[in-house]
C-alpha positions in Angstrom: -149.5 22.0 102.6 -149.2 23.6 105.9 -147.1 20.7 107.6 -145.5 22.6 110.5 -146.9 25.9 109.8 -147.8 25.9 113.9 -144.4 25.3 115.7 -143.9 25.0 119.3 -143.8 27.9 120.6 -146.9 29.5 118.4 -149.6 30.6 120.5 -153.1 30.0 119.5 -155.4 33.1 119.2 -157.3 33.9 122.2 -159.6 35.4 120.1 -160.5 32.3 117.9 -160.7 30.2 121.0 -163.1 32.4 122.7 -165.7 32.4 119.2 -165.0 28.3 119.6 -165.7 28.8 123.2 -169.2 29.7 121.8 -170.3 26.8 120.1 -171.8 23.4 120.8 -168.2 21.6 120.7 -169.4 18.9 123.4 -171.7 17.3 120.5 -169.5 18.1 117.6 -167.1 16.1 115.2 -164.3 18.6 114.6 -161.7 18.5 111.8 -158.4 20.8 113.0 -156.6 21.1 109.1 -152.7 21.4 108.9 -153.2 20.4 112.7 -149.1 19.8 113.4 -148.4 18.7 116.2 -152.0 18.7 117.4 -151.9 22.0 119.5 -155.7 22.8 118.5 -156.9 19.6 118.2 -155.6 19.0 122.3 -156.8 22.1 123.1 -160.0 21.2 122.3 -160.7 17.2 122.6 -161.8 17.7 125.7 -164.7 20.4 124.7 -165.7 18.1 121.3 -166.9 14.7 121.1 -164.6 13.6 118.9 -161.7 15.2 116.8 -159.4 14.6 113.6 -156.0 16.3 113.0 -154.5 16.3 109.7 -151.4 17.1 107.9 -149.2 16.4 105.2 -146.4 16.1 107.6 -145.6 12.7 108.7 -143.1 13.2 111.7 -145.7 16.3 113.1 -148.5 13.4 112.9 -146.8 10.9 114.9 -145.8 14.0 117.6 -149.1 14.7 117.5 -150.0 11.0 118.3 -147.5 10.5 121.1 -148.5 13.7 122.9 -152.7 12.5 123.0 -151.4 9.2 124.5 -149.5 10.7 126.9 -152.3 13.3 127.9 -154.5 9.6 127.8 -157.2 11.8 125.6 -159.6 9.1 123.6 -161.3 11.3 121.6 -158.8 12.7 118.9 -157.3 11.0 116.3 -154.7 12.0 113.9 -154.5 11.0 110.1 -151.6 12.3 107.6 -153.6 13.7 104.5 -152.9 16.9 102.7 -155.4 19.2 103.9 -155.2 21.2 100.3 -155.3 17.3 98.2 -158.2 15.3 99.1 -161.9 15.9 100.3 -162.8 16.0 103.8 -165.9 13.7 103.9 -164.2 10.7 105.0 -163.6 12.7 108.4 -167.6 13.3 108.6 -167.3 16.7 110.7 -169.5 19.1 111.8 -166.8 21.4 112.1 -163.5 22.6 110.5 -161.4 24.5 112.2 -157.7 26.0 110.8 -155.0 27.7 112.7 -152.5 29.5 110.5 -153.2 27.0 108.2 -155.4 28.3 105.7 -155.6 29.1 101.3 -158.9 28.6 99.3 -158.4 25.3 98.3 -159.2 24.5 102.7 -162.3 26.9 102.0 -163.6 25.3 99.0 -163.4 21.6 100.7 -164.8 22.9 103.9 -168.1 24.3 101.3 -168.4 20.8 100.2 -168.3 18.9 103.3 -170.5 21.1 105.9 -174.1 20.9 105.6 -175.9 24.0 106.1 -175.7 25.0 109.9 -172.0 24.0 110.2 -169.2 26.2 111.2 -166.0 26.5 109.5 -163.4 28.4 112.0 -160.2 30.1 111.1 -156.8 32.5 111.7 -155.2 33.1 108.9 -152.0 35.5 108.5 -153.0 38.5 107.4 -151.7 40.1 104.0 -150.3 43.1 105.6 -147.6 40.7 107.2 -146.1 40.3 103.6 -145.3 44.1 102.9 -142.0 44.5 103.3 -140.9 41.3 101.4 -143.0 42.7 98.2 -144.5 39.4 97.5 -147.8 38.5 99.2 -148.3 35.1 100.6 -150.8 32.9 98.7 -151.7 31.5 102.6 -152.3 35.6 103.4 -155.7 37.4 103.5 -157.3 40.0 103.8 -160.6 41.4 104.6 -162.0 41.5 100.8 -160.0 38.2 99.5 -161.3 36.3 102.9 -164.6 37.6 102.3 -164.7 37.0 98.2 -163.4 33.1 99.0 -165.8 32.5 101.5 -169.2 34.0 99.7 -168.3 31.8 96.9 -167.7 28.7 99.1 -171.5 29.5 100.6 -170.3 30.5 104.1 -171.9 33.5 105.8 -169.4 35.8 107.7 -170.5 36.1 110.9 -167.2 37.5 112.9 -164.1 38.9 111.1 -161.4 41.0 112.4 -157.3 41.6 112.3 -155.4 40.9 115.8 -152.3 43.6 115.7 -149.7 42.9 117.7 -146.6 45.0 118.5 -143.5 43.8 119.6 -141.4 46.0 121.8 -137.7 45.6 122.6 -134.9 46.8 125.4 -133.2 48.1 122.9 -132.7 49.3 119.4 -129.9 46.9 118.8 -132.1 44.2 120.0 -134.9 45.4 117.6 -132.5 45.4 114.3 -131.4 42.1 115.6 -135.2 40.8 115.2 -135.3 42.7 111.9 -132.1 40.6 110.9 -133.9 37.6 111.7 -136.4 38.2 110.4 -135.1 38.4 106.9 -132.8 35.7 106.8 -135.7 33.5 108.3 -137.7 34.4 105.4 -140.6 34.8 108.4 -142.7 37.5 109.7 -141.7 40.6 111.0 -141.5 40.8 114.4 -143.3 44.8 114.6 -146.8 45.2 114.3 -147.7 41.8 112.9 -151.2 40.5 113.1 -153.5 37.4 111.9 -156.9 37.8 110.2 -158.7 36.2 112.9 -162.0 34.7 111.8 -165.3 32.7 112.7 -168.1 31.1 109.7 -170.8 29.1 109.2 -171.9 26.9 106.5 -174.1 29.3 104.9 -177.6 29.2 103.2 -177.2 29.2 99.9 -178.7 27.8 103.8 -178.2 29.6 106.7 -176.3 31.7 108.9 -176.3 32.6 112.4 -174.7 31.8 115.9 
């Protein structure tokens, strides 16, 4: 699950990086989940002391590998593993961390693997994105699902918002153009979409601050 979910051009949420800007990274193990090509995990190797990118996807794995090595980063390592199949302890982190890769099966293995302290980091698309189509994404949340998966996984909400973002266009042909796109693409649309940006820790059935 989530193998390529981040393309190339996909930016990463200033937002979320500003809340990871925040925490003790420099002594941290970090698991990045449905990590693709590794543009989160890069992004922050040089903050952690050490980090692991997953995914299903084999091809996005070995990118992922061959970019590190070029950028002659030691600290980040990149495993193919399901991030929805197995359990995370082999990876022993003190932090997960998902970028538009995200469903409560990540939430529940994130509970089991963070000891009580630990923060689990993610942007997630948010359910709104899925209106027109009629059919929400099981990878979509919002506010109350995010909240209901999390409290029953242990974690403690400690920053949640949505990030709207409105696309504008020369033109109104370019716009039904986008439209067009859009639903032959079977993506999002390309007006007013936004990602449930949000920031947890491990929570105490424990505790829960930052």
């Amino acid at each position: 699950m989530c193998g390529g979910c981040r393309g190339e051009g996909e930016r990463i949420s200033s937002t979320f990086l500003g809340l990871l800007g925040t925490e003790p990274l420099a002594g941290s193990s970090v698991l990045d989940v449905g990590t693709g090509w590794g543009r989160l995990a890069l992004e922050l190797a040089p903050r952690s002391r050490r980090i692991v990118g997953i995914d299903r996807e084999v091809a996005l794995i070995e990118d992922a590998r061959r970019r590190v090595a070029a950028a002659g980063i030691a600290n980040a390592e990149f495993v193919v593993a399901d991030a929805e199949a197995g359990e995370y302890h082999a990876f022993t982190p003190d932090m997960v961390v998902a970028h538009l890769c995200m469903s409560d099966a990540i939430v529940e293995r994130a509970g089991r693997v963070l000891a009580p302290g630990r923060a689990f980091g993610f942007v997630a698309f948010e359910a709104e994105q899925w209106r027109e189509t009629g059919r929400r994404s099981r990878f979509a949340y919002d506010e109350s699902r995010a909240r209901a998966v999390l409290d029953a996984n242990g974690f403690a909400v400690e920053h949640l918002e949505i990030e709207r973002e409105t696309q504008q266009y020369a033109s109104l042909e370019a716009a039904l153009a986008a439209v067009v796109d859009w639903r032959t693409s079977g993506g999002v649309t390309a007006a007013g979409s936004g990602t449930s940006s949000t920031w947890r820790r491990a929570g105490e059935r424990s505790r829960a601050a930052i």
